[in-house]
Biopython code that builds the backbone (N, CA, C, O; Angstrom):
import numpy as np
from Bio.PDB.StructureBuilder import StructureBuilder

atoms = [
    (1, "UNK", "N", (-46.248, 40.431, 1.066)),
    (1, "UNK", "CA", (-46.482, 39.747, -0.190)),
    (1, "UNK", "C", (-46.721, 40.778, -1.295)),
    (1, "UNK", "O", (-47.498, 41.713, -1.099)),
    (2, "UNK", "N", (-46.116, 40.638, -2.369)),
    (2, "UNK", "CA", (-46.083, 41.739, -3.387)),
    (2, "UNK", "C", (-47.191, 41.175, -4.234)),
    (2, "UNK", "O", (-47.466, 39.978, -4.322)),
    (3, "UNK", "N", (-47.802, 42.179, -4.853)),
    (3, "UNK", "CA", (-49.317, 41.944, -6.035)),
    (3, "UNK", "C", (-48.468, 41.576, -7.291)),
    (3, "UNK", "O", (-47.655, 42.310, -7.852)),
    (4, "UNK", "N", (-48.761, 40.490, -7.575)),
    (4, "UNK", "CA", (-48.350, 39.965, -9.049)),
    (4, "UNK", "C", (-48.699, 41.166, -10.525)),
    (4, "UNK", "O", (-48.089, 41.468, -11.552)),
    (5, "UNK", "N", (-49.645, 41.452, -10.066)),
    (5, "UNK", "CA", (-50.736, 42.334, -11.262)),
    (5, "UNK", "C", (-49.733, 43.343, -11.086)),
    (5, "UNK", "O", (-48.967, 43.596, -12.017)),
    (6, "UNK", "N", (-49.673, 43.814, -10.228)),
    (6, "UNK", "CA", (-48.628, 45.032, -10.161)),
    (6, "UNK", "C", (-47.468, 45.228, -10.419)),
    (6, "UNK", "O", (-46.994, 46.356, -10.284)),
    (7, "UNK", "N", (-46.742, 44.202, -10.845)),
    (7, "UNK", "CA", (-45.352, 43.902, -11.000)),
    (7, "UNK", "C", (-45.467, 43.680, -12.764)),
    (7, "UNK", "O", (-44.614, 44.016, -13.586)),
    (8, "UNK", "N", (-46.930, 42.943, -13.062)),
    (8, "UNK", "CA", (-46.908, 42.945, -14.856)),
    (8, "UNK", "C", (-47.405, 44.153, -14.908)),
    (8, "UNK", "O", (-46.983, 44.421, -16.033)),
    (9, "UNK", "N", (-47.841, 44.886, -14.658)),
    (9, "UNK", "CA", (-48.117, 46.500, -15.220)),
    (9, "UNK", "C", (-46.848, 47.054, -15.501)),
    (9, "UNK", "O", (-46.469, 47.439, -16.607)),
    (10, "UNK", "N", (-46.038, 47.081, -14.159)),
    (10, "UNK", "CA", (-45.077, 48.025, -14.216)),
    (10, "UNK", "C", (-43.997, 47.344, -15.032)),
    (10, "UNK", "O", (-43.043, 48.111, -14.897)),
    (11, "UNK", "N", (-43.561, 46.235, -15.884)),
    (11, "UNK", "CA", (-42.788, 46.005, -16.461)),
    (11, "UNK", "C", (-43.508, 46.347, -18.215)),
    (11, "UNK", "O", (-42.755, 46.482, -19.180)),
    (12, "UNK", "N", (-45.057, 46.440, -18.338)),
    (12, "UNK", "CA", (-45.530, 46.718, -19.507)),
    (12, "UNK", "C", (-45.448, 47.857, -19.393)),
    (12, "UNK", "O", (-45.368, 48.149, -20.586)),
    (13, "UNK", "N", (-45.397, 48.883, -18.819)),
    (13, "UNK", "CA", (-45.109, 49.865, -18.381)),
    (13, "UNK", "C", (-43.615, 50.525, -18.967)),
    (13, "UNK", "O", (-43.610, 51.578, -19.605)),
    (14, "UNK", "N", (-42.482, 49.835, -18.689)),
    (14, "UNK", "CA", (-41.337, 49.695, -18.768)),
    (14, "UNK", "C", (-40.806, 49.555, -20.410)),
    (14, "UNK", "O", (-39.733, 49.871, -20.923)),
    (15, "UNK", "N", (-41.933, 48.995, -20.940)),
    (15, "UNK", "CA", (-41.123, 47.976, -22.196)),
    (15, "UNK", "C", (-41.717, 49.034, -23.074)),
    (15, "UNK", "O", (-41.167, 49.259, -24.152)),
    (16, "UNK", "N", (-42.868, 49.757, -22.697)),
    (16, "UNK", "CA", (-43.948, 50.339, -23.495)),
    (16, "UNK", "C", (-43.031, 51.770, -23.814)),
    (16, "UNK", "O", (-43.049, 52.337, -24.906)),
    (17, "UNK", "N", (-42.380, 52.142, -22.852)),
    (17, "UNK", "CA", (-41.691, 53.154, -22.635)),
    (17, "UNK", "C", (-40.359, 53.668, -23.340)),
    (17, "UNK", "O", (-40.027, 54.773, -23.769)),
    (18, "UNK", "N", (-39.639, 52.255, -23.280)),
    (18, "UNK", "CA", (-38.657, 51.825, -24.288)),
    (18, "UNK", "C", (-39.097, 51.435, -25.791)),
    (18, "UNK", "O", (-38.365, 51.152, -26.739)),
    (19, "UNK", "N", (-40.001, 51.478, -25.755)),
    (19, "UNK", "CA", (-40.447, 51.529, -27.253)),
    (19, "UNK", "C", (-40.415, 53.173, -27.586)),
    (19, "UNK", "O", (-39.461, 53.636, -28.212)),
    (20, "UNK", "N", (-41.227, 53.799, -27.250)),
    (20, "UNK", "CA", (-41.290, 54.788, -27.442)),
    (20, "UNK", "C", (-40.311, 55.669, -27.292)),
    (20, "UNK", "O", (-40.234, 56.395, -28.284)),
    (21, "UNK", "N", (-39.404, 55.953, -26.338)),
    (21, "UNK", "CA", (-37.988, 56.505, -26.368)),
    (21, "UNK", "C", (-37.138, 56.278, -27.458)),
    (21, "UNK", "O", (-36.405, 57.188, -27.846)),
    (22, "UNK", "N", (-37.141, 54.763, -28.210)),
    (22, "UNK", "CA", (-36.348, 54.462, -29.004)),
    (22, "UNK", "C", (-37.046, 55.028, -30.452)),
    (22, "UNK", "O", (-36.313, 55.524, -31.308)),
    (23, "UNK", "N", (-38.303, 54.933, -30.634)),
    (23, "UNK", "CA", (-39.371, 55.634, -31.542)),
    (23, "UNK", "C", (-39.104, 57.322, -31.716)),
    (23, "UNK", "O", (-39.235, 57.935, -32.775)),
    (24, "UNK", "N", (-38.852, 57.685, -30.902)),
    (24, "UNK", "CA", (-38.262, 59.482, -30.268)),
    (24, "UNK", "C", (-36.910, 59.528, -30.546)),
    (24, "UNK", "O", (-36.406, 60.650, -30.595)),
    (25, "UNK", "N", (-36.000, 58.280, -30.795)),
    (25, "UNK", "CA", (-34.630, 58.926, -30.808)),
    (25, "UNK", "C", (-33.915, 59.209, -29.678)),
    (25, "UNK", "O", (-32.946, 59.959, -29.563)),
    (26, "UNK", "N", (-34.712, 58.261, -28.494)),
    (26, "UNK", "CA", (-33.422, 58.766, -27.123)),
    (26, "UNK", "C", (-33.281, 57.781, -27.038)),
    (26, "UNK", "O", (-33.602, 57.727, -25.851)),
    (27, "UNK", "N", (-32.988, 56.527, -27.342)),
    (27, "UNK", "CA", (-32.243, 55.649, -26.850)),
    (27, "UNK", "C", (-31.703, 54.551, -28.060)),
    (27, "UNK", "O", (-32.239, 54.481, -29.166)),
    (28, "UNK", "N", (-30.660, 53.796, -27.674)),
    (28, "UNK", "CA", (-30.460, 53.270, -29.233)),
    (28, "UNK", "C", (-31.275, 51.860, -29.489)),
    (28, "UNK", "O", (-31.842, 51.214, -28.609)),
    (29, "UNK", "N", (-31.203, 51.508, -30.973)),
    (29, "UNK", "CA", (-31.789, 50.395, -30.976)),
    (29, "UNK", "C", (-31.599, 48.985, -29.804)),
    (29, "UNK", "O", (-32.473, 48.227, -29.383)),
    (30, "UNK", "N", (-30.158, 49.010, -29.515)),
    (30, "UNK", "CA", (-29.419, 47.868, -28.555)),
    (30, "UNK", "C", (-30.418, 48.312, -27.341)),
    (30, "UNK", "O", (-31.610, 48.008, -27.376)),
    (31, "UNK", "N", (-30.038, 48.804, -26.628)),
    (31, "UNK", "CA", (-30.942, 49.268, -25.499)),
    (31, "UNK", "C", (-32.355, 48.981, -25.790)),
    (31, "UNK", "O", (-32.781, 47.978, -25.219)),
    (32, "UNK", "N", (-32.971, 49.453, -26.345)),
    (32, "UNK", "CA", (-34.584, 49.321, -26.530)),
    (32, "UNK", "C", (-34.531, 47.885, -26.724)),
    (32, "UNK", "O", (-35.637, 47.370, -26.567)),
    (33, "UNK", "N", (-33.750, 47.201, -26.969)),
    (33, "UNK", "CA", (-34.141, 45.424, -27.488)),
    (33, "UNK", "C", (-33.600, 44.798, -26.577)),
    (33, "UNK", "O", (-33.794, 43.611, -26.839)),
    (34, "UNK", "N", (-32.939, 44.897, -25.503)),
    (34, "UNK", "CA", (-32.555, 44.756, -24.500)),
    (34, "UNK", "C", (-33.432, 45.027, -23.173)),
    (34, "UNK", "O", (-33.720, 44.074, -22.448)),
    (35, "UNK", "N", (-33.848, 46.325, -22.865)),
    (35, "UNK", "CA", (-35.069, 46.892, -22.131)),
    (35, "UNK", "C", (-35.990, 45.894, -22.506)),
    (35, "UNK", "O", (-36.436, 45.279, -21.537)),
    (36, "UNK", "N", (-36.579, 45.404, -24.025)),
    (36, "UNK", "CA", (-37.774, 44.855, -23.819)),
    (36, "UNK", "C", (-37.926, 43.424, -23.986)),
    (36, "UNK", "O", (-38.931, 42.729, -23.844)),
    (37, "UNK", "N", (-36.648, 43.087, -24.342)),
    (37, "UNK", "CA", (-36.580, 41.368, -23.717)),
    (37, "UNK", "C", (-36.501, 40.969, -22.118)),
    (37, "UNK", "O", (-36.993, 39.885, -21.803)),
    (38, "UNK", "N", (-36.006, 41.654, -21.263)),
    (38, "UNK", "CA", (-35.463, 41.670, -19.989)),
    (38, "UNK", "C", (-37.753, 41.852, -19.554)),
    (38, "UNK", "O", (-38.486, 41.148, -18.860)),
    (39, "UNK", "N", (-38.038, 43.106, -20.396)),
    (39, "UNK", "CA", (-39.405, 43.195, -19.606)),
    (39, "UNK", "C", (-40.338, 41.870, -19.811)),
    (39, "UNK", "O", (-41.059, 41.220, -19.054)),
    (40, "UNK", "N", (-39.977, 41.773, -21.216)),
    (40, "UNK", "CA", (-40.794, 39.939, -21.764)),
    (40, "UNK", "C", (-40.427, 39.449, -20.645)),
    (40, "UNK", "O", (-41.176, 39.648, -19.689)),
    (41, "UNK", "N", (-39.438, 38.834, -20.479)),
    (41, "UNK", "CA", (-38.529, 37.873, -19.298)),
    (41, "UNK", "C", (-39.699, 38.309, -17.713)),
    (41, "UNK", "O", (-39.593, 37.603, -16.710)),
    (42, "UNK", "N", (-40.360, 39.084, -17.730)),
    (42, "UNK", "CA", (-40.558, 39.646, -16.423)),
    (42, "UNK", "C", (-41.819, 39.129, -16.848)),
    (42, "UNK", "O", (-41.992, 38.038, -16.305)),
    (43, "UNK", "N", (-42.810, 39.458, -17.615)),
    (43, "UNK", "CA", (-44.116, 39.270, -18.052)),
    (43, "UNK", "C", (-44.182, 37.611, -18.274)),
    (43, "UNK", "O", (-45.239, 37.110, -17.890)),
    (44, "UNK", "N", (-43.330, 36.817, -18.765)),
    (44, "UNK", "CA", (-43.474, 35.623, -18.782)),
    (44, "UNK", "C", (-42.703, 34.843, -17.725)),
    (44, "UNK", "O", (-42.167, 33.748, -17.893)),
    (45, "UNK", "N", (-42.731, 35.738, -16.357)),
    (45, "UNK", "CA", (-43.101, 35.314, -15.056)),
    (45, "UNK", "C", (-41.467, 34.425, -14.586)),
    (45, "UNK", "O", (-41.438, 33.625, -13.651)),
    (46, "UNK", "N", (-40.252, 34.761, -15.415)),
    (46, "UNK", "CA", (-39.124, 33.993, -15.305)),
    (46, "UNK", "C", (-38.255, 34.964, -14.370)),
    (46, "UNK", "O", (-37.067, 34.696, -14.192)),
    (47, "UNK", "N", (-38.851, 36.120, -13.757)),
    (47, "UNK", "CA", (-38.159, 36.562, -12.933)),
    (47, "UNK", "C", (-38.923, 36.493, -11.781)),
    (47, "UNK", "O", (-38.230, 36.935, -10.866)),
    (48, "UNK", "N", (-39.729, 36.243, -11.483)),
    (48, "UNK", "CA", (-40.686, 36.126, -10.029)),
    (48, "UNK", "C", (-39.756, 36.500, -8.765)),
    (48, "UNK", "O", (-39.984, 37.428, -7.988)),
    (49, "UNK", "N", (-38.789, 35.708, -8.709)),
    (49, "UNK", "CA", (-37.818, 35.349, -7.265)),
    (49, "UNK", "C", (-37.133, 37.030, -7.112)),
    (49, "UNK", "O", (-36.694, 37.392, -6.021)),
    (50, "UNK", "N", (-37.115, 37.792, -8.102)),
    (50, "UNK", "CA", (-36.591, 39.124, -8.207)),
    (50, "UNK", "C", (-37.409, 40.215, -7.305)),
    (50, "UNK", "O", (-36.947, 41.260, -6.847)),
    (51, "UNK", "N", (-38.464, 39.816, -7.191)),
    (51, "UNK", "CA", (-39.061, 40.767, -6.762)),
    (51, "UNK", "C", (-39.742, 40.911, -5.106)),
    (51, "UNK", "O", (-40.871, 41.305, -4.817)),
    (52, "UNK", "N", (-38.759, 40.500, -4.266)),
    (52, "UNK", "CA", (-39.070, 40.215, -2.551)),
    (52, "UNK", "C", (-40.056, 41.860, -1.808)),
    (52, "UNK", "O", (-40.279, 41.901, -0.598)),
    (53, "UNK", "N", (-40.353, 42.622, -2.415)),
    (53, "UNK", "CA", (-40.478, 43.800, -1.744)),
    (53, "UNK", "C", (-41.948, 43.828, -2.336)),
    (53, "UNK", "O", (-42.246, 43.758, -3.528)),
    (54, "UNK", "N", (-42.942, 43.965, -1.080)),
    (54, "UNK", "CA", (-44.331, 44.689, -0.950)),
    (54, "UNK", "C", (-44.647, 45.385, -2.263)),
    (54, "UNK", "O", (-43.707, 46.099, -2.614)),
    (55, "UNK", "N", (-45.773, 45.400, -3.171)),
    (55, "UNK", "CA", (-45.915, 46.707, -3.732)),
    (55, "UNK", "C", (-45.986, 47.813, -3.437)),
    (55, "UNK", "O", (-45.543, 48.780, -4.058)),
    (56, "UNK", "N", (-46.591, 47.790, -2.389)),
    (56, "UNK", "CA", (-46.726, 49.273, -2.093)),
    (56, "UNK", "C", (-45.953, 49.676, -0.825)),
    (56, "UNK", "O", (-46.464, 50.104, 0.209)),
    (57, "UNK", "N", (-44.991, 49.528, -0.998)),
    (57, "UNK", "CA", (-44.659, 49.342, 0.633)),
    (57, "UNK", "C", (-44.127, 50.791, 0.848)),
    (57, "UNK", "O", (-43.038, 50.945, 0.296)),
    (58, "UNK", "N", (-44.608, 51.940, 1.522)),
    (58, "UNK", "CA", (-44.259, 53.132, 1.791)),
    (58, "UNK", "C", (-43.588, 53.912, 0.306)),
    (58, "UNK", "O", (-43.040, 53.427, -0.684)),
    (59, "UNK", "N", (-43.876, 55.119, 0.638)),
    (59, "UNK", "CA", (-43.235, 56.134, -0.403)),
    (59, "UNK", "C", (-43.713, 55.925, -1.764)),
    (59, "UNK", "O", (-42.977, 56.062, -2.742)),
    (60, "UNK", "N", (-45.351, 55.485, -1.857)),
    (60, "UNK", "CA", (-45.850, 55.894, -2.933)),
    (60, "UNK", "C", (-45.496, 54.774, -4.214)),
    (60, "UNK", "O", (-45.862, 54.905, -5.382)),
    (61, "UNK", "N", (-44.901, 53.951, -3.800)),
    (61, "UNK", "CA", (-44.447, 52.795, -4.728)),
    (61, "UNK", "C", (-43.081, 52.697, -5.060)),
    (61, "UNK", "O", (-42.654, 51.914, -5.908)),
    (62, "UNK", "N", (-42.382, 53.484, -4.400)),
    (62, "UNK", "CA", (-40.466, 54.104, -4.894)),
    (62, "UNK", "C", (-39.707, 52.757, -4.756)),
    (62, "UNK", "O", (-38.802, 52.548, -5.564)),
    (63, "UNK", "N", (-40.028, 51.685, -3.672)),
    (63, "UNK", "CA", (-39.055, 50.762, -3.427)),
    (63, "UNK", "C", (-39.585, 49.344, -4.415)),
    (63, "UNK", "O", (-38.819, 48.392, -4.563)),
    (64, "UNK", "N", (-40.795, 49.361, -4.962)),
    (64, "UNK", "CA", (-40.613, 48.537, -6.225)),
    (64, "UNK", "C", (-40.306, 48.854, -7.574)),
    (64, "UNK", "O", (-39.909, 48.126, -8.484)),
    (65, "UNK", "N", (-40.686, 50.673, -7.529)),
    (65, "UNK", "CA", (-40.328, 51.215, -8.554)),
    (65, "UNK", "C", (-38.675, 50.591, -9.083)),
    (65, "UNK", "O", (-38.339, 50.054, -10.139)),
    (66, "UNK", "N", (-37.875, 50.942, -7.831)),
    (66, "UNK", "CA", (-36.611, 50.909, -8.445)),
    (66, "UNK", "C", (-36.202, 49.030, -8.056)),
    (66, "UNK", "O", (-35.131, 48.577, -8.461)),
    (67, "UNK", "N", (-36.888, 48.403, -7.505)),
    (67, "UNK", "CA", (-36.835, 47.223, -7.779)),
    (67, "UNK", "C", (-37.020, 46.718, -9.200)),
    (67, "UNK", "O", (-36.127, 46.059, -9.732)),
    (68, "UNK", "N", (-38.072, 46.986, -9.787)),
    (68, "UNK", "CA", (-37.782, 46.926, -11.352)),
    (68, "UNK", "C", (-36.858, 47.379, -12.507)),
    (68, "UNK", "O", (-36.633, 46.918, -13.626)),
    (69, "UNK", "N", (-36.348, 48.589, -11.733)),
    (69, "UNK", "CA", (-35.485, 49.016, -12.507)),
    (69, "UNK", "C", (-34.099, 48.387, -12.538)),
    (69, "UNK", "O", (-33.395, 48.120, -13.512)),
    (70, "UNK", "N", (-33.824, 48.175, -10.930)),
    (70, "UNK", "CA", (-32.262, 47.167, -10.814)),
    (70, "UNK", "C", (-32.613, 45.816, -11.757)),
    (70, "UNK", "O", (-31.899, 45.647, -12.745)),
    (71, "UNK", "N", (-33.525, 44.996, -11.525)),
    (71, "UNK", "CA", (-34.120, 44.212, -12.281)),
    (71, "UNK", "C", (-33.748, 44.233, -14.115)),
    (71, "UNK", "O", (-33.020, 43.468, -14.748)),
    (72, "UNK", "N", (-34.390, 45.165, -14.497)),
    (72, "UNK", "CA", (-34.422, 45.378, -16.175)),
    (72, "UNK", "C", (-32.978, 45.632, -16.485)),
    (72, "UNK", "O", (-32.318, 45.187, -17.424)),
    (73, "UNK", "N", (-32.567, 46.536, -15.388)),
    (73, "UNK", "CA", (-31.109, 47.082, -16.275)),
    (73, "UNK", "C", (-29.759, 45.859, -15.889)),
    (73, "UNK", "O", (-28.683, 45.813, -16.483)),
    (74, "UNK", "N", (-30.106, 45.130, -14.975)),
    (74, "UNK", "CA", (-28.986, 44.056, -14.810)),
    (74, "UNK", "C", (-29.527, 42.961, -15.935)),
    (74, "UNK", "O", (-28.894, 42.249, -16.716)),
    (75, "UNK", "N", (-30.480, 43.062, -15.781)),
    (75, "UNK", "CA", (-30.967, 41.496, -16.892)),
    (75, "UNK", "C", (-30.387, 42.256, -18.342)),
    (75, "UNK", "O", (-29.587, 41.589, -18.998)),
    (76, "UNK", "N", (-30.808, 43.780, -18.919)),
    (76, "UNK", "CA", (-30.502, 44.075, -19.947)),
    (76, "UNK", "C", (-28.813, 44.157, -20.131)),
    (76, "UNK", "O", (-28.275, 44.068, -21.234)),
    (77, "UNK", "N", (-28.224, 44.303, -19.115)),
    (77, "UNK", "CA", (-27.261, 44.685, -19.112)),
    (77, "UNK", "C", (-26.243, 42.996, -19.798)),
    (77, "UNK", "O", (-25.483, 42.797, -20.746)),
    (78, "UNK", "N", (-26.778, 42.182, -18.742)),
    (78, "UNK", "CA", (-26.828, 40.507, -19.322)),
    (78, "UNK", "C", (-26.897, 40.421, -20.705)),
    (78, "UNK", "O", (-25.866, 40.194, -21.339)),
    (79, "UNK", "N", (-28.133, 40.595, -21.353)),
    (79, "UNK", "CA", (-28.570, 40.392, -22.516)),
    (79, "UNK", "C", (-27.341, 41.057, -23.425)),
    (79, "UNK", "O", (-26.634, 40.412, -24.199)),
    (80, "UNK", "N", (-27.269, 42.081, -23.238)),
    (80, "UNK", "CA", (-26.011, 42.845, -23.910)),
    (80, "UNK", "C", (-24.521, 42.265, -24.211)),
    (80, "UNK", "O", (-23.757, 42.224, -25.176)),
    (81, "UNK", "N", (-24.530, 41.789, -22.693)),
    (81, "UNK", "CA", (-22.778, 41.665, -22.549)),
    (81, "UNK", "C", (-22.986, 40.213, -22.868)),
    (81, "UNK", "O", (-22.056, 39.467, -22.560)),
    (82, "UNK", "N", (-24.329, 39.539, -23.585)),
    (82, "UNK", "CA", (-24.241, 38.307, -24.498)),
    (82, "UNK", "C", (-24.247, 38.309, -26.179)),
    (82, "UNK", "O", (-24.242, 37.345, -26.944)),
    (83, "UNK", "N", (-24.259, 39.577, -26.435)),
    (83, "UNK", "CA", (-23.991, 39.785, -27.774)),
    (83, "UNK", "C", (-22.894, 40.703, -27.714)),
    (83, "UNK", "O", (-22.884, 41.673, -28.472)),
    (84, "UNK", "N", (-21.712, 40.446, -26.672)),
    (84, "UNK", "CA", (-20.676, 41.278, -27.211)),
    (84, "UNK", "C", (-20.814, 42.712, -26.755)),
    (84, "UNK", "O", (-19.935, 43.572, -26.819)),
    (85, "UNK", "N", (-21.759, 42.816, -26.392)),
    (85, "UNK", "CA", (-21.724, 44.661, -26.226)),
    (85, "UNK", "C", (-21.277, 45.077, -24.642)),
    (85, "UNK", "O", (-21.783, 44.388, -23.757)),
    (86, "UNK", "N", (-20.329, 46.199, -24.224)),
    (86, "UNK", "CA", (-20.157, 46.921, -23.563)),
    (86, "UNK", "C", (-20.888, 47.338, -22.668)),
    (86, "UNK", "O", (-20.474, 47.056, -21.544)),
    (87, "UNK", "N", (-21.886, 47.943, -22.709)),
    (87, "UNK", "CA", (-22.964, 48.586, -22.251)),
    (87, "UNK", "C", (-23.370, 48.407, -20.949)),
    (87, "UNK", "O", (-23.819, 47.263, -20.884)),
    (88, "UNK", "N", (-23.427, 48.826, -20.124)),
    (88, "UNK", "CA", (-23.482, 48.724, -18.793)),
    (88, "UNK", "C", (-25.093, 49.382, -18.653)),
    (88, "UNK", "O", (-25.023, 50.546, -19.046)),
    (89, "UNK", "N", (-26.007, 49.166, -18.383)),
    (89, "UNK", "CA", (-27.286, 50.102, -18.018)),
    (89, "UNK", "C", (-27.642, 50.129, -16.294)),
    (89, "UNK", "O", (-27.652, 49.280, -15.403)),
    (90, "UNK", "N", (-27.910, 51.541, -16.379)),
    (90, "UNK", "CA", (-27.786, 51.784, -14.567)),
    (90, "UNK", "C", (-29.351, 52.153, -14.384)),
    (90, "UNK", "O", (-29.908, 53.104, -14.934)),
    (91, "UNK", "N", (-30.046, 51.084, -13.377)),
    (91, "UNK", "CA", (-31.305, 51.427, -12.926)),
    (91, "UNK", "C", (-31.794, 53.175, -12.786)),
    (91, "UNK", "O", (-32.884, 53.532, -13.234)),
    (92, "UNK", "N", (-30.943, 54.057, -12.188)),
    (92, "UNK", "CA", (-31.967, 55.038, -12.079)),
    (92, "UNK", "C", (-31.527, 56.263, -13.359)),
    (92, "UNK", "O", (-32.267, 57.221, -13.584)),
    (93, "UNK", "N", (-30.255, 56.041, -14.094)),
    (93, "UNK", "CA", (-30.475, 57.010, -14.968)),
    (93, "UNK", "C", (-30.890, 56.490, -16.220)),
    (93, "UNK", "O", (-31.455, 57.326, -16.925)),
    (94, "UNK", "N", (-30.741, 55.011, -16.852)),
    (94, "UNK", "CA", (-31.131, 54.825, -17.704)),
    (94, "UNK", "C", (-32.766, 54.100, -17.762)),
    (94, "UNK", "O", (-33.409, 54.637, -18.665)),
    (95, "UNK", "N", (-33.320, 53.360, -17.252)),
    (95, "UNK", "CA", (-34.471, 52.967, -16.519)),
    (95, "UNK", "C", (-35.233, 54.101, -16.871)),
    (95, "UNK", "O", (-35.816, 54.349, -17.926)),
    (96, "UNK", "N", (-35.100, 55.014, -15.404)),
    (96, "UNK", "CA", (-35.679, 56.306, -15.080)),
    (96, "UNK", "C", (-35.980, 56.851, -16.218)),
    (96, "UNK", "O", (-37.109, 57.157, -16.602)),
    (97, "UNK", "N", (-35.113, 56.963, -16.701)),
    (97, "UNK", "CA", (-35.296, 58.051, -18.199)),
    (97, "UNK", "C", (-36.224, 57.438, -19.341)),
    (97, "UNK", "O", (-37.001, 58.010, -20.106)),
    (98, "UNK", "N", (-35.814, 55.767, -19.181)),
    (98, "UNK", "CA", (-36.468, 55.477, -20.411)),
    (98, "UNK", "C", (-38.025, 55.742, -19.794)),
    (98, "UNK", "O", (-38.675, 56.402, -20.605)),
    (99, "UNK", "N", (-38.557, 55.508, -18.952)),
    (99, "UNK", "CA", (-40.007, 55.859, -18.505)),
    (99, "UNK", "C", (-40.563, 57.255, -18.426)),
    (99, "UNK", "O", (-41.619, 57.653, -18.917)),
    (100, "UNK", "N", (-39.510, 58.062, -17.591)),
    (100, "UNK", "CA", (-40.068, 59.548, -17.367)),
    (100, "UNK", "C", (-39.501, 61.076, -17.780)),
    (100, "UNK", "O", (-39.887, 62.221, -17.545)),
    (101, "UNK", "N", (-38.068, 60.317, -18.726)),
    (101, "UNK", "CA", (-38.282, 61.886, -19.518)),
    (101, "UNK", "C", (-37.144, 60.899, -20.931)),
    (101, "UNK", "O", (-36.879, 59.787, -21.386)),
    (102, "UNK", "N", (-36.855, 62.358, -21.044)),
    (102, "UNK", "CA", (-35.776, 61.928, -22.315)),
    (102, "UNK", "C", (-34.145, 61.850, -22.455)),
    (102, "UNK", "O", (-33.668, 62.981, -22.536)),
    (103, "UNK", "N", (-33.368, 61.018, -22.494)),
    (103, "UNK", "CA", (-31.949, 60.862, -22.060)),
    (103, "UNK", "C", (-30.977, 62.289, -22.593)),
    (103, "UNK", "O", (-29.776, 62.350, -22.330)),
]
sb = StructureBuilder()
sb.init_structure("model")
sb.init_model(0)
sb.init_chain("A")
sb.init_seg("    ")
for serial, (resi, resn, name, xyz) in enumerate(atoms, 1):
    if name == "N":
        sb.init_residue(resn, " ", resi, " ")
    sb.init_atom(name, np.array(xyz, "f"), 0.0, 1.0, " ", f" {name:<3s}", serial, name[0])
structure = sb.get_structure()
């Protein structure tokens, strides 16, 4: 059973991140508004069924880590390719980056 609490951190986590990347100039406006509707969507509990995997389940948190990330970047990726845009976003380089460094 995965911790609810833990799943809204790590998407405020997520959105908080994409703010700030886009604030820095690494990512574009589309993306950052995309990243943080997909994280809303997560925080107002409309993705629940997304998330089948333990929080903590071995390796330090890695297999929900990137559970959120397939998560954000397919939903953003959605959000996108509903206004027309191209944009494909890939869980571990764009995700990744928007949280732990700079694109």
């Amino acid at each position: 059973m995965w911790h609810k609490e833990f799943i809204m951190a790590l998407a405020q986590i997520k959105k908080a991140a994409a703010l700030a990347n886009f604030e820095a100039g690494n990512i574009s406006r589309d993306i950052k508004n995309a990243i943080v509707r997909a994280a809303d969507e997560v925080l107002e509990n409309k993705m629940d069924d997304q998330f089948p995997l333990p929080a903590l389940m071995g390796g330090a948190g890695t297999s929900i880590h990137m559970n959120m990330n397939e998560v954000l970047a397919n939903r953003a990726t959605e959000i996108l390719a509903n206004q027309n845009k191209k944009t494909i976003l890939h869980p571990n380089d764009q995700l990744t980056a928007v949280q732990s460094k700079t694109m």
